[in-house]
Every structure is written in C-alpha cells, then in structure tokens.
C-alpha positions in Angstrom: -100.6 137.8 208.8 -96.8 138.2 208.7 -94.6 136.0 206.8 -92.0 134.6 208.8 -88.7 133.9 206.7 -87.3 130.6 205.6 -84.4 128.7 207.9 -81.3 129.0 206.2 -80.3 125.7 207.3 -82.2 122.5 207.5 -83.2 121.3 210.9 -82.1 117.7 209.9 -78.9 117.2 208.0 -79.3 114.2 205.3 -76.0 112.3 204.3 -76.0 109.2 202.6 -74.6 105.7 204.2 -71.3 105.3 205.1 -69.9 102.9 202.3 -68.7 99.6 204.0 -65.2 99.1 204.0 -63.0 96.3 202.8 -62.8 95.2 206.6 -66.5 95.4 207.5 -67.4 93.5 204.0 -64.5 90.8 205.1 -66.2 90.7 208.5 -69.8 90.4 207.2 -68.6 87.1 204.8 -66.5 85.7 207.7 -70.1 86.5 210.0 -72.2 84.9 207.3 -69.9 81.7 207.0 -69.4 81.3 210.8 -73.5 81.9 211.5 -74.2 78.8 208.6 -71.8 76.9 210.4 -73.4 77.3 213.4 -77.1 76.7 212.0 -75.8 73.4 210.8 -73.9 72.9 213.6 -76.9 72.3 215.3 -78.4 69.5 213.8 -81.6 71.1 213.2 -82.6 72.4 210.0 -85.6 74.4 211.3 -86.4 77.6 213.2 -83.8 76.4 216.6 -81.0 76.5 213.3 -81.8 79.7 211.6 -82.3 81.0 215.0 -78.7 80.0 216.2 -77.4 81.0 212.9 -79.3 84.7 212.9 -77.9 85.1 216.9 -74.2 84.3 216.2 -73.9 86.9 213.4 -75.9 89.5 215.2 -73.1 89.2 218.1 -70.1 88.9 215.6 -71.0 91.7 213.7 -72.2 93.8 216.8 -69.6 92.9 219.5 -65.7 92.8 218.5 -65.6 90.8 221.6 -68.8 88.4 220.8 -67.2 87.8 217.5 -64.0 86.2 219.4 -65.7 84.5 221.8 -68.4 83.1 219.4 -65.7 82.0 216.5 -63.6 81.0 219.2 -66.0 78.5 220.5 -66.6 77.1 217.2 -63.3 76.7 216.3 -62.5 75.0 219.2 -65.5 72.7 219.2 -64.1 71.7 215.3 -60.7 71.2 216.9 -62.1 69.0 219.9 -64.3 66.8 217.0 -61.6 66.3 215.1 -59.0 65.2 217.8 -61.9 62.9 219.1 -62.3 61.2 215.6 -58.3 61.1 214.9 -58.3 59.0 218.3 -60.8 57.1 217.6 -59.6 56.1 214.3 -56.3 55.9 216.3 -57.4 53.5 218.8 -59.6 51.6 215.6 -55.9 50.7 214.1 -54.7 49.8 217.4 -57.4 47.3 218.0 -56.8 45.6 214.8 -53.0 44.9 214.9 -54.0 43.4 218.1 -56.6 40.9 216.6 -54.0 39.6 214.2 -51.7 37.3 215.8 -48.3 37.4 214.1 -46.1 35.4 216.5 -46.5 31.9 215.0 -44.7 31.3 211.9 -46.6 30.1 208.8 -47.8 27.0 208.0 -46.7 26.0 204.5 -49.7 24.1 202.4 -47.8 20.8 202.3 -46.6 20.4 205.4 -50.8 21.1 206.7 -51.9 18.6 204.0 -49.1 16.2 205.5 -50.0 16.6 209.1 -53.8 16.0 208.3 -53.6 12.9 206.0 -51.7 10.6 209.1 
C-alpha cells in the first residue's frame, strides 16, 4: 500500500475568540441591566419574569435595532409611570387646598368663649 503524503495545511483553521471590546462589554451590562428591569417589570418573579428578562437581552444584544426599540419602550413606559404619579400627587395637593377653607377670618378664643356663654 502506498503512503499518501500529509496536507500541508489544515482543512479547518482554529483561531481563538474574538476578545469583546469595550463597546460590546458596555452593551452586554446595559443588556443585563435593561433585561432585570424588564423581569421585574413584570410583576412576576417566576418563569413569565426570567423569560421576559432572557427575551429582551437576546434581541438587545442580537438586533442593534431590537435594542432601540426594546430600551426605548422601557424607557418610555418609566417616563409615562412617573408623569402619571407626579399628577397624581399633583392633583393629591390640589384636592387638599381645596378642603381647607381659608376665606373666613379666625375666631379668637375669647371672643368664641363670649359668644357661647350668652
């Protein structure tokens, strides 16, 4: 049998990973941070929660566009909650200055302890 010589080359060239750069580790910590948000966001603890989180970081990190649309969305959402609780607290204030009726003048001590006795 004849002996057929060795490739030069190898079929499959080997190179290590990429290393991640500044951007993609900024990106995976802002994913991370956004996807917990979103998990909590939920109001379940459970799977629906993890599952919510897990889906929002797979789109930010996959999809430039995903990752606007999905922090977009949550950001606005925060935005919307807290314009909603600034009016309510708003409208809170407003219905308690109305409560208080300060168009009479005050009634001194003596003069009420004079009026009642005769």
């Amino acid at each position: 049998m004849k002996k057929l010589p060795a490739p030069k080359a190898p079929l499959v060239t080997v190179r290590p990973p990429k290393k991640a750069g500044l951007l993609r580790k900024v990106a995976r910590v802002g994913a991370t941070v956004v996807a917990a948000r979103v998990a909590a966001a939920t109001g379940k603890k459970g799977v629906f929660g993890l599952l919510a989180g897990a889906g929002a970081k797979r789109v930010i990190m996959r999809y430039p566009a995903g990752a606007l649309f999905v922090t977009g969305a949550y950001m606005a959402g925060k935005i919307y909650e807290a314009k909603r609780e600034a009016d309510r607290k708003r409208q809170a204030r407003a219905e308690v200055k109305t409560l208080t009726d300060r168009s009479a003048e005050p009634i001194l001590i003596d003069e009420a302890r004079k009026a009642r006795k005769g």
